[in-house]
C-alpha positions as CSV (number, residue, x, y, z in Angstrom):
1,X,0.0,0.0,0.0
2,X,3.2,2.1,0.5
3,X,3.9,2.6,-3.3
4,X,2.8,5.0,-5.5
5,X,0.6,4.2,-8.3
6,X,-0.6,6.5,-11.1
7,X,-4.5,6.8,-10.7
8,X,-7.1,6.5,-13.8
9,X,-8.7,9.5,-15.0
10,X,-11.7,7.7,-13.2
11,X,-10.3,7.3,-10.1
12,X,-9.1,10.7,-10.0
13,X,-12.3,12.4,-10.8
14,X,-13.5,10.0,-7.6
15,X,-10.4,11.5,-5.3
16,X,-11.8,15.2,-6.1
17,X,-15.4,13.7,-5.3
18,X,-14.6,12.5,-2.3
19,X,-12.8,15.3,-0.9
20,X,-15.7,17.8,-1.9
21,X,-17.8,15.3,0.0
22,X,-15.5,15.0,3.1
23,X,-16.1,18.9,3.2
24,X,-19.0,19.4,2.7
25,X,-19.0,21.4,-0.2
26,X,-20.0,18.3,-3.2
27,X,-23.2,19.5,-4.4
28,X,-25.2,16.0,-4.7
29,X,-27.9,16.6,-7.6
30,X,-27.2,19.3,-9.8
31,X,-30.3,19.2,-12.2
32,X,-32.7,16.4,-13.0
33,X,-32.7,14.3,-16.4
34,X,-35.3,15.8,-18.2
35,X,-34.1,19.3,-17.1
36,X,-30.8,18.5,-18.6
37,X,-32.0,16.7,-21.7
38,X,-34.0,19.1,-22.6
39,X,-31.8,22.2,-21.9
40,X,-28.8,20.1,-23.8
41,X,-31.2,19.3,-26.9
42,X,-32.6,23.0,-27.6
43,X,-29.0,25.1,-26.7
44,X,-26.2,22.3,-27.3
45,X,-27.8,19.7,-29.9
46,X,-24.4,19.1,-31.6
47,X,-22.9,17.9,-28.3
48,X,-25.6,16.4,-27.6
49,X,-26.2,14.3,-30.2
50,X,-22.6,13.1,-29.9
51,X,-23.0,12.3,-26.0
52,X,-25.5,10.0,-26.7
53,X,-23.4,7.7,-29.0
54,X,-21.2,7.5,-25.7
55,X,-23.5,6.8,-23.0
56,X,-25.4,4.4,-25.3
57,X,-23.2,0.9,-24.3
58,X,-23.5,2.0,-20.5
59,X,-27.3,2.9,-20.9
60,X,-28.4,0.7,-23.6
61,X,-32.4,2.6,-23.6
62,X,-30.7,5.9,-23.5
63,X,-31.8,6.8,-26.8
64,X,-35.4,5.7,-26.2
65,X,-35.7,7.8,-22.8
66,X,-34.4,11.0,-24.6
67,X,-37.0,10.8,-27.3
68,X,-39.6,10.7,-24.4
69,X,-38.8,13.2,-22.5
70,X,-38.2,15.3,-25.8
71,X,-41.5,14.4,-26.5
72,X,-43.3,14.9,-24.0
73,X,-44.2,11.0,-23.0
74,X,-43.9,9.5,-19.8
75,X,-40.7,7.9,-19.1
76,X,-40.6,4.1,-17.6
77,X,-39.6,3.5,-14.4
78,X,-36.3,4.5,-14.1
79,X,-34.0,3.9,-11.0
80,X,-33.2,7.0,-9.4
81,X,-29.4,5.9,-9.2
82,X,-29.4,5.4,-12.7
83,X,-30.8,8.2,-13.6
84,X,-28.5,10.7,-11.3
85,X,-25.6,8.6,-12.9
86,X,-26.8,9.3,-16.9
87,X,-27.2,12.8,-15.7
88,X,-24.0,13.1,-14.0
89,X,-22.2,11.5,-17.8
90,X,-24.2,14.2,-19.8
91,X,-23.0,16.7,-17.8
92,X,-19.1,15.2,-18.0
93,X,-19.4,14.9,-21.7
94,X,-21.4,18.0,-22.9
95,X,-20.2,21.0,-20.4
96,X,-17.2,19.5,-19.3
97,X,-18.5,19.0,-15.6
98,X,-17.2,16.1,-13.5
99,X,-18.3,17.7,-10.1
100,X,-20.2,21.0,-9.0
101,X,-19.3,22.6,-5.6
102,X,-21.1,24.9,-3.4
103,X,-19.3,27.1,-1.4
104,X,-19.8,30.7,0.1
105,X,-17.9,33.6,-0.9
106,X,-16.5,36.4,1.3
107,X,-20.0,38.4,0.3
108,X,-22.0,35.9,1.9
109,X,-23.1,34.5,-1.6
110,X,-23.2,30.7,-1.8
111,X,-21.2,30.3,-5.8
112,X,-21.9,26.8,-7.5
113,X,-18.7,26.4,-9.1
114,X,-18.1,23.6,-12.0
115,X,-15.0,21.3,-11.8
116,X,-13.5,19.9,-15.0
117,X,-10.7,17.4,-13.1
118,X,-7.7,16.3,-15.5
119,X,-4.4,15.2,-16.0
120,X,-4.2,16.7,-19.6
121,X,-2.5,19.8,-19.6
122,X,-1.6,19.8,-23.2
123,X,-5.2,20.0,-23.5
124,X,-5.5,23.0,-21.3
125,X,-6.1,26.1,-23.5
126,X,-8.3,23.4,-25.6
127,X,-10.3,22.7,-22.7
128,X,-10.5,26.4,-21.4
129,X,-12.0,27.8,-24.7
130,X,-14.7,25.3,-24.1
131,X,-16.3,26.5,-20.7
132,X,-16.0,29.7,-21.7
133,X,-18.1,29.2,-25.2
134,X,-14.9,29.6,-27.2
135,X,-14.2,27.5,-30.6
136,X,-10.7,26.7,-30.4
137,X,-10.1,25.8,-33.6
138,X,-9.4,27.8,-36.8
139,X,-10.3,24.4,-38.7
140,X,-13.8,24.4,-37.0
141,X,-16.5,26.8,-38.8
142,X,-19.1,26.0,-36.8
143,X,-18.8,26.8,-32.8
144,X,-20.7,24.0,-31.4
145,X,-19.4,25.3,-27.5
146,X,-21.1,29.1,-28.2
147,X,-23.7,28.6,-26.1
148,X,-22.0,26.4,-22.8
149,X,-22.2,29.7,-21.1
150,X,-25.8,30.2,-21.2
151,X,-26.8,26.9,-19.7
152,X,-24.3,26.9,-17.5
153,X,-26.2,30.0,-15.9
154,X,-29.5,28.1,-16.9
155,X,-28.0,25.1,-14.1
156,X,-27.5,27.9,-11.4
157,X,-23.5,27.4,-11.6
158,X,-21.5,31.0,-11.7
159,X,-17.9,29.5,-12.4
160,X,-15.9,27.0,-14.0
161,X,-12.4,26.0,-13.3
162,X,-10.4,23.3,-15.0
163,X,-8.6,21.7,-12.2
164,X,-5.5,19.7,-13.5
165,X,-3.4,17.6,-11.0
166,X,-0.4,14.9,-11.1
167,X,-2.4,11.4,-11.6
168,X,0.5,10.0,-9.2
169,X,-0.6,8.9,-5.6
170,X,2.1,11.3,-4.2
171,X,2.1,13.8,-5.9
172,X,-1.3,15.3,-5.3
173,X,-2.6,18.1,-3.5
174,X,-3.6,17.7,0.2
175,X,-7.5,18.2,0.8
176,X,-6.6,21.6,2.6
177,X,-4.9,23.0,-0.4
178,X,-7.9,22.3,-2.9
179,X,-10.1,23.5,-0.6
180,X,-8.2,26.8,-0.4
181,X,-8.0,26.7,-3.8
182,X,-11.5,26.8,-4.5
183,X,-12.4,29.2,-1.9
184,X,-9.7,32.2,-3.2
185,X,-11.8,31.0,-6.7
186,X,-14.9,32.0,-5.4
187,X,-13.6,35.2,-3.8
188,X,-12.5,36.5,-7.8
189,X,-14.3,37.9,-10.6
190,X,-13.4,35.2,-13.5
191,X,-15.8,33.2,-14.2
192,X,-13.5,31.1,-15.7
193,X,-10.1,29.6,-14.6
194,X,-7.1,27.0,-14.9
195,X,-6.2,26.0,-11.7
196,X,-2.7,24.0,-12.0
197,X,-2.1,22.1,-8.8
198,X,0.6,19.4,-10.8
199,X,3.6,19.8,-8.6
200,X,2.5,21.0,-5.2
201,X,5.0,22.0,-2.7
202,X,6.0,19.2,0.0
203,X,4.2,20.2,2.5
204,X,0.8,20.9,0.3
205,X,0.8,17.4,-0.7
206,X,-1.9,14.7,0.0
207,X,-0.6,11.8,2.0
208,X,-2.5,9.1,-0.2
209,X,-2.0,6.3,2.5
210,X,-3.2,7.9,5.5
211,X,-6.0,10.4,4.1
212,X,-7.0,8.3,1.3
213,X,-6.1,4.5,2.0
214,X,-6.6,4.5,5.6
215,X,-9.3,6.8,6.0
216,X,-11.9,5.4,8.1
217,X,-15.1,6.4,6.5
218,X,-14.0,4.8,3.2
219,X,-12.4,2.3,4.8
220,X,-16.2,1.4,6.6
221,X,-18.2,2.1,3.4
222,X,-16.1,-0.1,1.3
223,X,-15.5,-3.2,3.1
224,X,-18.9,-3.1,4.5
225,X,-20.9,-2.8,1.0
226,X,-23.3,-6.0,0.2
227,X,-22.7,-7.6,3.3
228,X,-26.3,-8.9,4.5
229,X,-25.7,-10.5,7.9
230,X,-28.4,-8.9,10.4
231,X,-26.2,-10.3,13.8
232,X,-24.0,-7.2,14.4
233,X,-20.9,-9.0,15.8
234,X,-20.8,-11.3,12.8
235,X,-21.0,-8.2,10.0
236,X,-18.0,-6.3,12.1
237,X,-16.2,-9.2,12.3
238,X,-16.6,-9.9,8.2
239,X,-15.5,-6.2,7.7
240,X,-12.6,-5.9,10.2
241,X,-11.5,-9.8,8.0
242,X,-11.9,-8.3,4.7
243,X,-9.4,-5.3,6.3
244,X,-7.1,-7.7,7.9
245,X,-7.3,-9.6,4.2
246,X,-5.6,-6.7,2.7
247,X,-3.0,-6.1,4.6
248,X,-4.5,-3.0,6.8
249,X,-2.7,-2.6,10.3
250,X,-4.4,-2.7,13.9
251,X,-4.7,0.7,14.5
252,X,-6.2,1.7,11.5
253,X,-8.6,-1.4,11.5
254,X,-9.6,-0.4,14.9
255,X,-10.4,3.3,14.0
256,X,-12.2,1.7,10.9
257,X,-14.5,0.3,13.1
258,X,-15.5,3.4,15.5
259,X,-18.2,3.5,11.9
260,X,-19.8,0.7,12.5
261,X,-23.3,1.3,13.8
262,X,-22.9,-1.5,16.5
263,X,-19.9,1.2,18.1
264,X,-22.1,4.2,17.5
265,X,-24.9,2.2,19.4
266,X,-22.6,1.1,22.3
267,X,-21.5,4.7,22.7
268,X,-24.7,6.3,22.4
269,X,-26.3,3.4,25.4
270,X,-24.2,4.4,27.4
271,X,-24.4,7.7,27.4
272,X,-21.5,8.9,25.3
273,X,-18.8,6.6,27.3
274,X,-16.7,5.0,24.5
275,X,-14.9,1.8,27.0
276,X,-17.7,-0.6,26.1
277,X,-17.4,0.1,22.5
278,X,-13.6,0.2,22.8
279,X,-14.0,-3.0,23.8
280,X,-16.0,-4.3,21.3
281,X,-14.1,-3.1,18.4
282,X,-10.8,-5.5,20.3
283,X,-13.0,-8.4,20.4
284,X,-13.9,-7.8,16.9
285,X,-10.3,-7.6,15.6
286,X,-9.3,-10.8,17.4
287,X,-12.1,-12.9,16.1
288,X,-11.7,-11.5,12.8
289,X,-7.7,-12.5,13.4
290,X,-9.1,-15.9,14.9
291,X,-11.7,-16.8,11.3
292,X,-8.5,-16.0,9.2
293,X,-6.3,-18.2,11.1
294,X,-9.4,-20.9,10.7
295,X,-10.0,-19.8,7.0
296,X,-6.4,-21.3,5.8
297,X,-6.3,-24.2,7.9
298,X,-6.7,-27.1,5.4
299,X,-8.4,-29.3,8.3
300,X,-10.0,-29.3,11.8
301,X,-6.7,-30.5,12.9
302,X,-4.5,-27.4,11.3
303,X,-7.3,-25.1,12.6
304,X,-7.0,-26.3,16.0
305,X,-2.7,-26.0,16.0
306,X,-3.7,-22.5,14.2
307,X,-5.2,-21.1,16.3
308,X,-4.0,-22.4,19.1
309,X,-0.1,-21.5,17.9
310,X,-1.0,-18.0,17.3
311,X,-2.2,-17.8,21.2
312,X,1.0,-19.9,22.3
313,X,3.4,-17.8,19.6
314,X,1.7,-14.4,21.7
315,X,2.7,-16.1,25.2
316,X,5.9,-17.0,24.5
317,X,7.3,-13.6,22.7
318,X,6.3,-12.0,25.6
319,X,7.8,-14.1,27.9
320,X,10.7,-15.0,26.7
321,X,11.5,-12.3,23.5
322,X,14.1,-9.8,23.3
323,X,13.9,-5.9,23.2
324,X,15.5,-4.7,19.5
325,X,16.3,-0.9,19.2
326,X,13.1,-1.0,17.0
327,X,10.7,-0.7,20.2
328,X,9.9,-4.5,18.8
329,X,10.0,-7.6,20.9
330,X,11.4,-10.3,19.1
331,X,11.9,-14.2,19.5
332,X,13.8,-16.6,17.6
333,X,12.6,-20.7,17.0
334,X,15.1,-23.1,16.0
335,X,14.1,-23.5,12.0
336,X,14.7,-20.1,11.7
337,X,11.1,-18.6,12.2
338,X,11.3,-14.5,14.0
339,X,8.0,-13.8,15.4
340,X,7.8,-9.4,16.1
341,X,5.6,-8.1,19.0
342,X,5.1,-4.4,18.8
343,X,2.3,-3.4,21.1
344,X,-0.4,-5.6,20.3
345,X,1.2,-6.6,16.8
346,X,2.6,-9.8,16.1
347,X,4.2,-10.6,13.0
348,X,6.3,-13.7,12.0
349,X,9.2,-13.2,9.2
């Protein structure tokens, strides 16, 4: 999890989302899809028409809704998720919106503010003329962007900014420097900006393992999705494993699991006290430890010395192990085997 990895032009769109949504500022449902259909048909029809040869192998009926809608017809019945998601790709693909912010200027006037999030920058000044209604293009007669401004204004969003970034892990901007960012862009007159965050000073960069990869929230919401058990212990348990599985530390399971609503209950029975539900989330982490242990055992009889060597292997570092400058306590077996204690962390090299 240490090493740095370059991220999709997916998952980077995803990183801005989820730090507009960690502050509160992600503005959840811009416009509906009729709204935007409409809107997109009558002022952008060009771009329109070419957006809907894209989202057509995602959203095989796309074509047939449009045409309702256009016409006036009742539409089927359409999941809501689905629908927020076509409406979220029109947006991405006609007006070059991957997100719209809310935030509130020094006047007191709460500015929705488009972001167009890329690693592109040769395709800056290309991207630029668009949200501002621009051609771009000797070659191109006809101006198909002319009127991005206008609905733009007709979705309630003041400004646009084309936010390019480094798509490597550690080289992106920490949460408080976008947010800054986007503030001192509401504060302006433009309407219209680049804002160039690809090489952010060392001490304005994002630490992707601890703010991104460790955060708790995600941590919670993604190892807890589709999990049906009803029994509370036995859904912690399966999320703490599926931590564990990847390679996710103590500490950071542990704080993982102050989300889970089983915790939240605990400290909310009793009155706001946390020990109970400290306690909990221990006995979670060692069954979950306990079920993995089980889960490679090849037999009843491995599972048994599994389970029953980890305890032993915990006994006897702490007995009989040796203090290394590391803070670690360590102990040595004869075929070679180092079991590590640090804290409550046993490891075996």
């Amino acid at each position: 999890m240490d090493e740095p990895r370059r991220l999709t032009g997916e998952e980077l769109e995803n990183f801005f989302k989820d730090f507009a949504k960690q502050a509160g500022i992600l503005e959840s449902k811009v416009s509906t899809l009729e709204d935007v259909v409409k809107l997109f048909e009558t002022k952008l029809p060009y771009k329109f028409a070419k957006a809907e040869r894209f989202v057509k192998d995602d959203y095989p009926s796309a074509g047939e809704w449009f045409d309702k809608i256009l016409n006036h017809r009742t539409l089927p019945l359409i999941r809501e998720d689905i629908k927020e998601k076509l409406t979220n790709r029109l947006l991405d693909l006609v007006i070059a919106t991957d997100a719209v912010v809310k935030v509130r200027s020094n006047d007191g006037i709460e500015r929705k503010i488009a972001v167009d999030v890329t690693a592109n920058f040769t395709k800056e000044q290309e991207k630029v003329d668009k949200i501002r209604g621009i051609s771009g293009s000797l070659t191109r007669p006809v101006n198909h962007n002319q009127n991005l401004p206008q609905v733009r204004e007709a979705l309630g969003i003041e400004k646009h900014i084309v936010l390019v970034m480094n798509n490597m892990t550690d080289n992106l901007p920490s949460f408080e420097k976008l947010l800054a960012e986007i503030y001192a862009f509401a504060n302006v007159q433009s309407k219209t900006r680049v804002l160039d965050l690809r090489e952010p000073s060392n001490d304005q960069k994002l630490n992707w393992q601890r703010d991104v990869e460790e955060d708790p929230q995600r941590l919670w919401l993604q190892h807890s999705h589709g999990l049906t058990s009803k029994i509370p212990l036995e859904r912690s348990i399966e999320v703490a494993n599926k931590a564990i599985g990847r390679g996710f530390p103590k500490d950071v399971i542990l704080k993982m699991l102050t989300l889970d609503p089983e915790y939240k209950r605990l400290v909310k029975h009793n009155k706001g006290d946390r020990i109970n539900a400290d306690k909990y989330t221990g006995l979670v982490y060692t069954r979950a430890i306990d079920k993995l242990c089980l889960a490679q055992a090849t037999n009843s009889i491995q599972q048994k010395i599994n389970l029953e060597g980890l305890r032993c292997s915990e006994f006897v570092v702490k007995a009989v192990g040796r203090d290394n400058s590391s803070g670690e306590r360590v102990f040595q077996v004869s075929n070679g085997w180092v079991f590590r204690q640090k804290g409550e962390d046993l490891t075996l090299d």
